[in-house]
N, C-alpha and C positions, 0 to 999 in steps of 0.2 A: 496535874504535875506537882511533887514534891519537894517542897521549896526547901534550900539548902541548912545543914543544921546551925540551930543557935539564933534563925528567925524564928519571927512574931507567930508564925501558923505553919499550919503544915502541908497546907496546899494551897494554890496560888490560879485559883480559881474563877475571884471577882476582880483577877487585875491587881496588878502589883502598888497600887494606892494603900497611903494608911486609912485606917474609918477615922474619923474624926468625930465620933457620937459614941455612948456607949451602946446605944441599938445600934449601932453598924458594927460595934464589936461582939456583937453576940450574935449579931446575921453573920459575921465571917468564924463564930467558932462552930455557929451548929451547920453551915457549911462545910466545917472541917469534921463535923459528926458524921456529917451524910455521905463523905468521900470514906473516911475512914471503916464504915458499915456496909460501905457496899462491896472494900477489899476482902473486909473480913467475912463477907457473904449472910452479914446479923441482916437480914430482910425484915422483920420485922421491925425494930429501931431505923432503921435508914427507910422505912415509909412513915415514920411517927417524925424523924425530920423532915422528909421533903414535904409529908401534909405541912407544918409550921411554916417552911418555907415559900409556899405557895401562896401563903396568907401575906407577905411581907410584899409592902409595894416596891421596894428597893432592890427583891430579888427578881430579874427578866425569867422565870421558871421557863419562858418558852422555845428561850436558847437555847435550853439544856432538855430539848424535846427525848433525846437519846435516852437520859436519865429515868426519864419517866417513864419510857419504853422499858425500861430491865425491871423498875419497880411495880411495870401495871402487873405483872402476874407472876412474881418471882416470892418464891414461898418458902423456898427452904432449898437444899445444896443438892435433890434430885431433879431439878427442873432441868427439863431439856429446853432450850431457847431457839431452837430448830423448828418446833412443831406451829403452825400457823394456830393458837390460841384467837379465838374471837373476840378476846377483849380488849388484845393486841389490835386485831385489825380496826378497833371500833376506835379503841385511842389514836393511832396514827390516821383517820379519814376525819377526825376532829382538829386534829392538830395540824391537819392542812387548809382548815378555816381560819383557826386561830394562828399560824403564822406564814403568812402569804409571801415571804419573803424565803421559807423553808421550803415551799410547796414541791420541790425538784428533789431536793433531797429525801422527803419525807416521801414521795412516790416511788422516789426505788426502793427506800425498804421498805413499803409496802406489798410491792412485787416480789419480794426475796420473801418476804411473808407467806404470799401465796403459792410459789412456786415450792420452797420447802417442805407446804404441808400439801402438794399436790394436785392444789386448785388455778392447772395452768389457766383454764378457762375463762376463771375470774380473774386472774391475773391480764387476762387480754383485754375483758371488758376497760377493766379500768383503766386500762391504756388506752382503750379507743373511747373512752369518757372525755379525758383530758387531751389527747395529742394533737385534735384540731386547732386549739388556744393556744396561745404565747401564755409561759415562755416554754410550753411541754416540747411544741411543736419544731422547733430549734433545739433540739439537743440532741446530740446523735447518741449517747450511752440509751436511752428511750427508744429512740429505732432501732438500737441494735436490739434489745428485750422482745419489743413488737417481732423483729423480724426471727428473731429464733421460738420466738412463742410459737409464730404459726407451722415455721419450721417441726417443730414439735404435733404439733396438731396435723399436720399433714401426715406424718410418718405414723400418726395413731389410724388416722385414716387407714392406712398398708395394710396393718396388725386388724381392724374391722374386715378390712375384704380378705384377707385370708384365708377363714374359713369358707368362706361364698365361691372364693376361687376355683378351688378344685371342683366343684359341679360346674361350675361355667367353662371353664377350660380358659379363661381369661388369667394375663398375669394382674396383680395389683399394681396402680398406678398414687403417686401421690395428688394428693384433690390439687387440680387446677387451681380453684381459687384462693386455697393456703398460700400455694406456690406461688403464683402470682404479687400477691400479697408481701410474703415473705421476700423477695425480690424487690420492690418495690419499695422496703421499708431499709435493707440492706445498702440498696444504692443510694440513698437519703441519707443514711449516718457514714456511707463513708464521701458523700460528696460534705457532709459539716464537721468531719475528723480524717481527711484522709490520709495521716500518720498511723491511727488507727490499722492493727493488721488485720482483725479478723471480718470484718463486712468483706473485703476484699477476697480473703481466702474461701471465704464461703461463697462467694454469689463463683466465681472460679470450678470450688467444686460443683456445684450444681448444671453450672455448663458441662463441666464433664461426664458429668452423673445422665444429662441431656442427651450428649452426643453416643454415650454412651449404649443406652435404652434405642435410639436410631436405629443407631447401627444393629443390634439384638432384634428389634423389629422385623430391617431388610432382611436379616437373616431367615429368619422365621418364614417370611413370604416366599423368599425363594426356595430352601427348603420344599415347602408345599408344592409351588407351581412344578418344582422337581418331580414330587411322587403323582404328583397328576400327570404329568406329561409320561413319566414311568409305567402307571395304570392305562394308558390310553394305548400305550406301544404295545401291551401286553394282549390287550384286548384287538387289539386289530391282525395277531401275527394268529391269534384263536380261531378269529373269523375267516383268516384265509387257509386254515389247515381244513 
C-alpha cells in the first residue's frame, strides 16, 4: 500500500511504526526498494533486495510467502505466471513447512499451480495428502477443489471410452467412483459453507444429469423389447402363411 505524499516511505508495508534504529531505517527503505522493483517489473534488483532481506532477522520474509512466489522464477516482463513452473511448486510445498500457520493458504495456490499447468492429477494427490488433517479437513473452498477435481477426472474418463464406444455399442458413462467421490466432497463443503452457491448447484445438477441418463436408459430398453416383440410378430404371421 502507498503511503500518502510528504511521508517518511513509500509503502507502508512493516506497519505503520516509526524504526527507531538506523538498521530498521534501511530495513524499511530497502523494503521500499523491493516494493518499488517489483512495480517496476526490474526482477533482477527486487531479488538482490529480497535476497538481503531475508537475511535480516527483523524482517518476518515468511509473511510475505506471496512475494517470494512472483520472485522464485520471474525473469524478465515475458514470463507467463499461469504456467505451473517446478520451482514454483517446489517453493510453495517448502513454505508449507516453514509456515504452518499459511498452510491453507499456501495449498490453494498450490493447486491453482497445478491445475493451470494441467496437472489435475497432481493436483488431487495433494489434496488427498493433506485433507484427512486439521485444519485441511474443515475447509470447504478444499472440498470444493477435491470435489471438481474428480468431477474433471470423471468426465476425462467419458473422452477415454469414446473411442472404445462405438465397437462396443455401449454409451460412456462417468467413473462411478470419481462420481461418488465427487459427491461426497461437494456435500462436505456445502454442509461447512452453506451460503456458498456452487457445491449446491452442482451436486443439483448431477441429480439431474442422474435422472436424466434413467430415464434415456428405460428408453433404450423399451425401445428394444419393442423391436423384439415386432420380430417375433413377424416371424409367427411367416410361419402360418
Amino acid at each position: 500500500m502507498i503511503r500518502a505524499p510528504g511521508q517518511e516511505y513509500l509503502f507502508d508495508s512493516l506497519g505503520s511504526t516509526s524504526p527507531n534504529s538506523s538498521r530498521k531505517v534501511h530495513i524499511r527503505r530497502l523494503v521500499d526498494l523491493l516494493e518499488l522493483c517489483i512495480h517496476r517489473r526490474d526482477w533482477p534488483r527486487a531479488k538482490r533486495a529480497w535476497a538481503v532481506l531475508t537475511r535480516c532477522p527483523e524482517f518476518e520474509w515468511q509473511k510475505m510467502w506471496q512475494t517470494g512466489l512472483l520472485l522464485a522464477t520471474s525473469l524478465d516482463d515475458t514470463l507467463d505466471i499461469d504456467n505451473a513452473d517446478p520451482r514454483r511448486l517446489d517453493y510453495l510445498r517448502v513454505m508449507m513447512l516453514r509456515c504452518p500457520e499459511n498452510r491453507v493458504s499456501i495449498l490453494q495456490e498450490l493447486l491453482l499451480q497445478l491445475i493451470n499447468g494441467g496437472q489435475h492429477r497432481e493436483a488431487l494427490d495433494e489434496l488427498e495428502l493433506y485433507m484427512p488433517s486439521f485444519p485441511f479437513q474443515d475447509n470447504a473452498v478444499l472440498h470444493m477443489y477435491a470435489g471438481l477435481l474428480y468431477l474433471f477426472l470423471a468426465d476425462l474418463h467419458i473422452s477415454h471410452e469414446n473411442a472404445s464406444s462405438h465397437a462396443t455399442g455401449k454409451a460412456p458413462t462417468l467413473n462411478p467412483q470419481y462420481l461418488r467421490e465427487c459427491k461426497t466432497h461437494l456435500r462436505r463443503a456445502s454442509e461447512l459453507d452453506p451460503s456458498h452457491p456452487v457445491p449446491t448447484s452442482l451436486l443439483q445438477h448431477l441429480q439431474r444429469k442422474a435422472a436424466g441418463n434413467v430415464h434415456q436408459d428405460n428408453a433404450n430398453e423399451s425401445d428394444d423389447g419393442s423391436e423384439f416383440i415386432s420380430d417375433g410378430e413377424g416371424a409367427d404371421t411367416e410361419s402360418k402363411k
